[in-house]
C-alpha positions as CSV (number, residue, x, y, z in Angstrom):
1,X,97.1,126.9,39.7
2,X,93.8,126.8,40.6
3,X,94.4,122.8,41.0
4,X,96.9,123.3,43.2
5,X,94.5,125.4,45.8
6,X,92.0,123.0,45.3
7,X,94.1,119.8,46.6
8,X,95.6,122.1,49.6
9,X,91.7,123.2,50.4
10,X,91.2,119.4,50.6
11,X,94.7,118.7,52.5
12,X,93.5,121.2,55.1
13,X,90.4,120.0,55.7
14,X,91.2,116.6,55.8
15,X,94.1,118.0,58.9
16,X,90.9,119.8,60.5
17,X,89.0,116.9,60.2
18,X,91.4,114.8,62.1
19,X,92.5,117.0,64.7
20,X,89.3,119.2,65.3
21,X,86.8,118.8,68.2
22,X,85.2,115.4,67.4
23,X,84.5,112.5,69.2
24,X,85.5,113.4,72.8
25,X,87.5,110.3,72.9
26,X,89.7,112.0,70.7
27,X,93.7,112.2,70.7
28,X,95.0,115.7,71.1
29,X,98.2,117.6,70.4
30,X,98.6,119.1,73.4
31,X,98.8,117.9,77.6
32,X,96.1,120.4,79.4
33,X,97.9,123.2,81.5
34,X,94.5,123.6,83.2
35,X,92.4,122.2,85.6
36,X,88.2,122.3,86.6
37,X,87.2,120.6,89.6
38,X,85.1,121.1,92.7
39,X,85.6,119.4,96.1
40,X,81.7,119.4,96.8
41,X,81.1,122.0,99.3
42,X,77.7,123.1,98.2
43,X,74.6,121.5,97.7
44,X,74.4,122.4,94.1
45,X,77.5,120.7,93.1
46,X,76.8,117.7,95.3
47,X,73.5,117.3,93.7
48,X,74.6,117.5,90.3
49,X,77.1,114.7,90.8
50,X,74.5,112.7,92.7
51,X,72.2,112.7,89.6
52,X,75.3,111.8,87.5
53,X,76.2,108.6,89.7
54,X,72.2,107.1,89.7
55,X,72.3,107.7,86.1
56,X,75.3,105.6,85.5
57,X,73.5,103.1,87.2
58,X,74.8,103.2,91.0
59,X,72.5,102.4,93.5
60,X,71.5,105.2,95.5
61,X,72.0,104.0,98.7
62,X,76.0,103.9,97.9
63,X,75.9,107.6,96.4
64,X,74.2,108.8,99.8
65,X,77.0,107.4,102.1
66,X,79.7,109.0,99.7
67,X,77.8,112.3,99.3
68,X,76.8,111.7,103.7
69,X,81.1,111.1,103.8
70,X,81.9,114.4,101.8
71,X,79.7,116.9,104.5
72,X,81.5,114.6,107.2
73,X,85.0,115.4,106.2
74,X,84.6,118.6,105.5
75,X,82.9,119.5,109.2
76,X,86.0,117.8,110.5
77,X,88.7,119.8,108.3
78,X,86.7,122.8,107.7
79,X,86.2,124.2,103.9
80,X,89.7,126.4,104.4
81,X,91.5,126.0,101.0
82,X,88.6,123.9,99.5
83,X,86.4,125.0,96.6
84,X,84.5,128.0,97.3
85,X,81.4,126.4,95.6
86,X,80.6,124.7,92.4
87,X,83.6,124.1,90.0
88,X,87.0,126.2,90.0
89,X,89.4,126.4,87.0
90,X,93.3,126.8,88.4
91,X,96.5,127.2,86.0
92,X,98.2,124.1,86.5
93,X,96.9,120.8,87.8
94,X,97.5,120.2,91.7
95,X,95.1,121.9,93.5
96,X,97.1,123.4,96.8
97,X,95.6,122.0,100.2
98,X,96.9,122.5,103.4
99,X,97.4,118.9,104.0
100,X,99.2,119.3,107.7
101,X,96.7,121.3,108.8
102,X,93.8,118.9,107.5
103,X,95.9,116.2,109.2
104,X,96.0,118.2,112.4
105,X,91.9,119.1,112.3
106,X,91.1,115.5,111.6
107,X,93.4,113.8,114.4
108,X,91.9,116.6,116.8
109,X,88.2,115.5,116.2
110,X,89.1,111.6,115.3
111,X,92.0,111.0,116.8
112,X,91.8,106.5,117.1
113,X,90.9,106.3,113.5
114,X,91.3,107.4,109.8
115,X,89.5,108.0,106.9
116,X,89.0,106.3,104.0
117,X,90.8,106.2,100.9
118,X,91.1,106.4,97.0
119,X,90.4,102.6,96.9
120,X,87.8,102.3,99.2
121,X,85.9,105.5,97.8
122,X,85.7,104.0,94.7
123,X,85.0,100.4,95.7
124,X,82.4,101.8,97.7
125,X,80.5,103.2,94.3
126,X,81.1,100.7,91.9
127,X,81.5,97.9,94.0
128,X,78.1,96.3,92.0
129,X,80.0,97.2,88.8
130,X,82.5,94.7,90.1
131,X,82.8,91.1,89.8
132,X,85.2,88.6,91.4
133,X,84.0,85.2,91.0
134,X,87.0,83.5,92.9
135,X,88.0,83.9,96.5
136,X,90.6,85.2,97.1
137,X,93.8,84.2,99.7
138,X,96.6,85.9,98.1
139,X,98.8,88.2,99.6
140,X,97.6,91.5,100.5
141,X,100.3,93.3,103.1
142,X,100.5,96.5,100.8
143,X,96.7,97.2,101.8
144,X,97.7,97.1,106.1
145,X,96.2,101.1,105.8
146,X,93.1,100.0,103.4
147,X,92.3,97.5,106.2
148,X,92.9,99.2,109.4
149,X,90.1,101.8,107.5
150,X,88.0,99.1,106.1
151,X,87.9,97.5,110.6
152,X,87.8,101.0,111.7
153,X,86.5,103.9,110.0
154,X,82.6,104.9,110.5
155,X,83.0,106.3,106.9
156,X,83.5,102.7,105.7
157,X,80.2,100.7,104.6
158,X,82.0,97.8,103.0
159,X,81.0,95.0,104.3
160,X,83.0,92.6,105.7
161,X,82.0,89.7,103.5
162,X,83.1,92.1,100.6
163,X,87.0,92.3,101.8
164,X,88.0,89.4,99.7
165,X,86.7,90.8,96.6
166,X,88.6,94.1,97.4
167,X,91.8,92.5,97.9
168,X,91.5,90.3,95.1
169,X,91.5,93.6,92.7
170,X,93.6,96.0,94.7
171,X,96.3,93.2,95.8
172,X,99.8,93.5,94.3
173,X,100.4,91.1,91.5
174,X,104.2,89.9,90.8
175,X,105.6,90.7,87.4
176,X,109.0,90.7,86.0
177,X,111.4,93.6,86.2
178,X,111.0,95.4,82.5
179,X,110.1,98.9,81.7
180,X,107.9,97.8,79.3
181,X,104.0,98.7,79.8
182,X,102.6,96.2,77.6
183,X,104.1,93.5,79.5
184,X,102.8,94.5,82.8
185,X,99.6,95.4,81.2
186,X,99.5,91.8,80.1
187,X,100.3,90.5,83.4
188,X,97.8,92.6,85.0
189,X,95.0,91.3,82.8
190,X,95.9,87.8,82.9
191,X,96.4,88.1,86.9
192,X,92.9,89.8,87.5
193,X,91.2,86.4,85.4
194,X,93.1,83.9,87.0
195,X,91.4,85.7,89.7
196,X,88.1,85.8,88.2
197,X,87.7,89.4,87.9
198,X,85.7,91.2,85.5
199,X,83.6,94.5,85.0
200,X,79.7,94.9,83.9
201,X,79.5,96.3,81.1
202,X,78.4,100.1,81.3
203,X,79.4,102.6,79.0
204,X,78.4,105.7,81.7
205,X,80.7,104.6,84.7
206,X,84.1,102.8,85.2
207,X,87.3,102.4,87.7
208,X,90.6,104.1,86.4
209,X,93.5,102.8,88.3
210,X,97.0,104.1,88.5
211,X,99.4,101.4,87.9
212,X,102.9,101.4,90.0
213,X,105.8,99.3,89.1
214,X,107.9,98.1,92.7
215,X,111.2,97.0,90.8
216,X,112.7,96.3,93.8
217,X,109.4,93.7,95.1
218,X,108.5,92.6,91.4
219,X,105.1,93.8,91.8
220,X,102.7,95.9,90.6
221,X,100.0,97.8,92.4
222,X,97.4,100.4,92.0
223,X,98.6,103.3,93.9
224,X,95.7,105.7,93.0
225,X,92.1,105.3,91.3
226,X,88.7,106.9,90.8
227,X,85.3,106.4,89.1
228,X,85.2,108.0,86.0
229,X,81.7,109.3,84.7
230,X,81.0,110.3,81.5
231,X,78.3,112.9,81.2
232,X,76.8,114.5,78.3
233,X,79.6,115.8,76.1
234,X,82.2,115.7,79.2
235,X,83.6,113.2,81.8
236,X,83.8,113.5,85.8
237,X,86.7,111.7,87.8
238,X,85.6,111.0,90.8
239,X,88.7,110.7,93.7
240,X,89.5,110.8,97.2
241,X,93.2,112.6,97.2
242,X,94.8,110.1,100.1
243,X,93.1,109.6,103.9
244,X,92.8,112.9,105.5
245,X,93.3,114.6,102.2
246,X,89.8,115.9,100.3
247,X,87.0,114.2,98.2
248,X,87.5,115.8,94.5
249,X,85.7,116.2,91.1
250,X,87.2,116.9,87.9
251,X,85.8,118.0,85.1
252,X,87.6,116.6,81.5
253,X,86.8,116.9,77.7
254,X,88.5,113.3,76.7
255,X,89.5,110.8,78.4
256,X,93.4,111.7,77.5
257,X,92.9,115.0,79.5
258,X,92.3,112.3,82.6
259,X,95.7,110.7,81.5
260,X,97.4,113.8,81.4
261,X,95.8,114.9,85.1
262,X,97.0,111.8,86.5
263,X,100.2,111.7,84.8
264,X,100.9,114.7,85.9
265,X,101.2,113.6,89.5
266,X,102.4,110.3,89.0
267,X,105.3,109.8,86.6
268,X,107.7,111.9,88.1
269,X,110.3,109.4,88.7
270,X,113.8,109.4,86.5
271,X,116.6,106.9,86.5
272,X,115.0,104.5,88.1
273,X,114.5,100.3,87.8
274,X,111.2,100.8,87.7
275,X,108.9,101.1,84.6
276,X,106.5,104.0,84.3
277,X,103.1,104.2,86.1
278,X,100.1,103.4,83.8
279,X,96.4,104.4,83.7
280,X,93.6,101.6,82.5
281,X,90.4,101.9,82.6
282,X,88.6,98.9,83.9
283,X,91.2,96.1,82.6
284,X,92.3,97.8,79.8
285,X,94.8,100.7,78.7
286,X,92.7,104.2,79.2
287,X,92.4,105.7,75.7
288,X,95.3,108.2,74.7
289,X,97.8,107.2,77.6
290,X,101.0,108.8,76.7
291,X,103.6,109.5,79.4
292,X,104.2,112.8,81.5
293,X,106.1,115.5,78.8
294,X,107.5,117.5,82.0
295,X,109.1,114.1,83.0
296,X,113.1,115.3,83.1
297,X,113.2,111.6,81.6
298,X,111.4,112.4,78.5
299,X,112.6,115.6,78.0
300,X,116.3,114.9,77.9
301,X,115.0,112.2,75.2
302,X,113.8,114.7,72.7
């Protein structure tokens, strides 16, 4: 008897072992139902991400125009609906903005241009993180509203000689017409070196990209991205929500919690050609990716 306890004892522990708090890489059970983020309105929060992007690496000239781009948008859209201050923890994951009226507020004060974007936020930061090797001359018609910000926008500091590199890793890349992620993974990785595109190595900072699937053009395309950060025992994710939408920070234990935000929001498509949407981290498969479990797709499945 007492034999018996003593290998259950061990069984437990070996179960606790495996699925307790560990390594904050780790795989958990369940998708997050929660979500702690901040959209930078005070100087505390602001400053505490600042000191998080210069340790990482980035040069501080880049994280004063994005911190300098934050205080602009927000004078032009007001704070109405934003974070009060510091970090905010909602039940569910989609913080609620009121996007006509940020729409409406911005065209009033900037009326001839927009602002930037998720892709040109992040470029912005990590664009010395980057490196593309090979010009590039490929197609790029899915990035008309990257560009007209890139000519346009005051809250752009790309410079110009810089536009190739950009559309070399934001341009569509063709790819067959399978649901299969691994095979458009592959595809991805062995389009971005043909292009000559590769990532510094640095374990504090890197770009995580949400991969679409166009069945109907063949390609795929990043749709959305951010800079991740990882900081002490937690990770930031750094995005811009869409043009005249907020700059936002979230706050994640693993980097599967990330998956699960960005899942979330982005595989909600059903009975379609297309395959799902994927997340990678640099050029490869973000750790933990597993699809969205409140996708009607995956729940008739079970």
């Amino acid at each position: 008897m007492k034999s018996k306890k003593a290998l259950l004892i061990i069984c437990i522990s070996c179960i606790l072992l495996i699925t307790g708090c560990g390594d904050k890489g780790e795989v958990i059970d369940k998708p997050i139902k929660q979500l702690t983020y901040s959209n930078l309105t005070d100087r505390a929060s602001q400053n505490e991400l600042t000191t998080a992007l210069i340790d990482a690496n980035i040069p501080k000239k880049y994280v004063d125009n994005f911190i300098a781009n934050v205080v602009s948008f927000q004078k032009t859209v007001g704070k109405e609906r934003l974070t009060k201050g510091g970090y905010e923890t909602i039940d569910g994951l989609e913080p609620t903005y009121d996007e006509v009226s940020m729409i409406d507020s911005w065209k009033l004060l900037q009326p001839d241009v927009q602002d930037v974007n998720c892709r040109l936020t992040a470029f912005e930061l990590l664009q010395d993180e980057i490196v593309v090797k090979k010009s590039y001359t490929g197609e790029s018609f899915e990035l008309f509203m990257d560009a007209d910000s890139f000519e346009n926008s005051p809250q752009c500091s790309i410079n110009s000689s810089d536009w190739p590199d950009f559309s070399a890793l934001f341009g569509s890349i063709p790819t067959e017409n399978t649901k299969d992620i691994q095979k458009h993974l592959a595809v991805l990785q062995k389009s971005w070196k043909e292009r000559e595109i590769s990532f510094k190595d640095n374990d504090k900072i890197s770009l995580v990209s949400v991969v679409f699937h166009a069945a109907e053009d063949k390609i795929l395309f990043i749709g959305h991205c951010g800079v991740l950060i990882r900081k002490d025992d937690e990770f930031l994710f750094v995005e811009k929500v869409s043009f005249q939408m907020p700059y936002q920070v979230d706050k994640f234990k693993s980097k599967q919690e990330l998956n699960d935000y960005l899942m979330h929001k982005y595989d909600v498509s059903y009975n379609q050609p297309s395959a799902k949407p994927f997340i990678i981290e640099n050029d490869q498969l973000i750790e933990g990716y597993r699809s969205n479990p409140d996708n009607p797709a995956d729940r008739t499945t079970e």
